[in-house]
N, C-alpha and C positions, 0 to 999 in steps of 0.2 A: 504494500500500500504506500500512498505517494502521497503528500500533502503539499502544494505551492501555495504560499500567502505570497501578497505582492506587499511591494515594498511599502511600510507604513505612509499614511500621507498627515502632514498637521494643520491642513486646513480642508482638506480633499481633496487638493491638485498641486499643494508642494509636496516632491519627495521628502522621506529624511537621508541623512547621509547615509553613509558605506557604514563610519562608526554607528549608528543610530543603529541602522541593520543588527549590528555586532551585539550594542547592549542590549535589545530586543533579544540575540539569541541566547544571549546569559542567564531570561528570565524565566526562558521557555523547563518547564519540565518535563519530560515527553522520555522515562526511560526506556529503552532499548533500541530507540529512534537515532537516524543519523541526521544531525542537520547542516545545511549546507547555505551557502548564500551564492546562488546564480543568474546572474542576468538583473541584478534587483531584485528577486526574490527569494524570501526564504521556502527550503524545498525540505520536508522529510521527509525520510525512506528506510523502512523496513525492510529489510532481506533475506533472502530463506537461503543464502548461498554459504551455509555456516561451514559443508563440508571442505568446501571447496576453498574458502579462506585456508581450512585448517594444513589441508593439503600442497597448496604454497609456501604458508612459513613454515612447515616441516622440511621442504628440500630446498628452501634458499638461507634457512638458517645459520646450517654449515657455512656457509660462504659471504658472513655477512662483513664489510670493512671493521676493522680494530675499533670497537669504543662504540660500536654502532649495534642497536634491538630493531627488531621485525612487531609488530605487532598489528591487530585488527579493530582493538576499541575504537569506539569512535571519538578519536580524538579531533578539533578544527584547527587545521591546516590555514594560514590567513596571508592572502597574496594582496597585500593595498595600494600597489601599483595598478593590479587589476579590475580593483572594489569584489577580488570575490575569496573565500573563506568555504573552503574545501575539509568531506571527513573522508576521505582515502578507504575504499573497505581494508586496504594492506598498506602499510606505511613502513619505513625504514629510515629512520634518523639517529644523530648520534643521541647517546644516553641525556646529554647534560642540556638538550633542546627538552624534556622531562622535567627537570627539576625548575619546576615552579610553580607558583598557585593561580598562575593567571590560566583559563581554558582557552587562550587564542593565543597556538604556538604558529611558531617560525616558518613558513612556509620552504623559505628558500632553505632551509637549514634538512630540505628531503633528500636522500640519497636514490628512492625507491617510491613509486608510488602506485597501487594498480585497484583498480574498478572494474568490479562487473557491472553490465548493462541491467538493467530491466528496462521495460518497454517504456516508461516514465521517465525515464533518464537518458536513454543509449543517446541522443543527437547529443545532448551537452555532454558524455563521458567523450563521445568520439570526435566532437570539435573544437569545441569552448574550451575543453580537459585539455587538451592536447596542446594548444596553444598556450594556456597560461602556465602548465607545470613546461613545459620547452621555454618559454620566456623568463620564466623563475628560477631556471638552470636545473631542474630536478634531472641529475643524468640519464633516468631510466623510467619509463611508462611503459605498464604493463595491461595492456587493454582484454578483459576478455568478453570476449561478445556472447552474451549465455543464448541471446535469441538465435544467431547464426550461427552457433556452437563452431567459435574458431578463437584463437588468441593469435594477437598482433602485439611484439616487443619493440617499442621506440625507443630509438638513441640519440646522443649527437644533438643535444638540445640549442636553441638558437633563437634570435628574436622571430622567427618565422614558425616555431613549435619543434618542429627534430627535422633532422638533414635524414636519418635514417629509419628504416624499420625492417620488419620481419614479420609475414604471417602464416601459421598453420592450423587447420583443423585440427578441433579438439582429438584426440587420442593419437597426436602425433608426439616429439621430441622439439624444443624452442630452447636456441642458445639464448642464453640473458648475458651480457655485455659486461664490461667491467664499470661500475668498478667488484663485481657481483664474479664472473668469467666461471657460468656454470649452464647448466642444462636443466629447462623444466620438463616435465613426464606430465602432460596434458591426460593420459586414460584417465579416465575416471569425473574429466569434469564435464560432462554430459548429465543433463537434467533425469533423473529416475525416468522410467516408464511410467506413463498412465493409466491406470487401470480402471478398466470398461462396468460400472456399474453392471450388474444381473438383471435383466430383464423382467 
């Protein structure tokens, strides 16, 4: 489930700022919710991709840079060059971007950032995403597309979003790039079977 509020207004037709956004989303309670701020709106989204996260930070783990954790809470990510404020379902930053009490960390301070689509989000993970973590220098986007069951590795990031990328259907093999220089095992990230109610 998707929630987009549009950006508060305080008289009905002024926006409020990017910050405005930002302490709006400090007040929000909404646990297990990811919330994000895209295009001027705040957007939450629940996801059922729990095995699938699990399954990525178990085999990039190992190979993660010195001083640097993998994780999937939803932590926001805040790019203010861009006015937008990102929760990564997978993120990879060093430890000490962590230690604080503020909940609107360092965007630029990602090593690693990857997103699954669902149908309420896939245009801004596979456009808007791409451009602002490539302008933000995040070396490495990991796109996986659960509607088109395929994963796409961008690198080489630049003010234009990444110079490079790489894509394969789900239950193939996907080099991931340095500063990471390992191999993901996509089987398995394919959506269960659906099963046909009994007539």
């Amino acid at each position: 489930m998707t929630l987009m509020t549009e950006r508060p207004t305080t008289n009905g037709s002024e926006p409020h700022s990017f910050e405005d956004l930002l302490d709006t989303l400090d007040q929000l309670d909404v646990p297990g919710y990811r919330a994000e701020i895209i295009k001027g709106s705040i957007v939450l989204s629940k996801g059922y991709y729990r095995r699938v996260m699990r399954m990525v930070c178990s085999q990039l783990e190992p190979h993660l840079p010195e001083g640097e954790s993998i994780g999937s809470e939803p932590f926001l990510f805040v790019f203010p060059g861009d006015e937008r404020a990102y929760g990564p379902d997978i993120h990879v930053a060093p430890e000490q971007v962590f230690e604080t009490t503020s909940n609107r960390l360092d965007g630029e301070a990602l090593s690693f950032a990857a997103e699954l689509t669902s149908t309420s989000t896939r245009d801004d993970d596979l456009t808007d995403k791409v451009m602002v973590y490539g302008r933000a220098g995040v070396p490495v986007y990991l796109l996986l597309d659960m509607q088109e069951e395929q994963a796409t590795v961008l690198w080489t990031p630049s003010a234009r979003g990444y110079e490079a990328h790489c894509t394969k259907p789900f239950g193939e093999k996907l080099t991931i790039p340095a500063p990471f220089d390992c191999v993901l095992d996509t089987a398995g990230f394919q959506a269960p079977a659906t099963k046909t109610p009994a007539p």
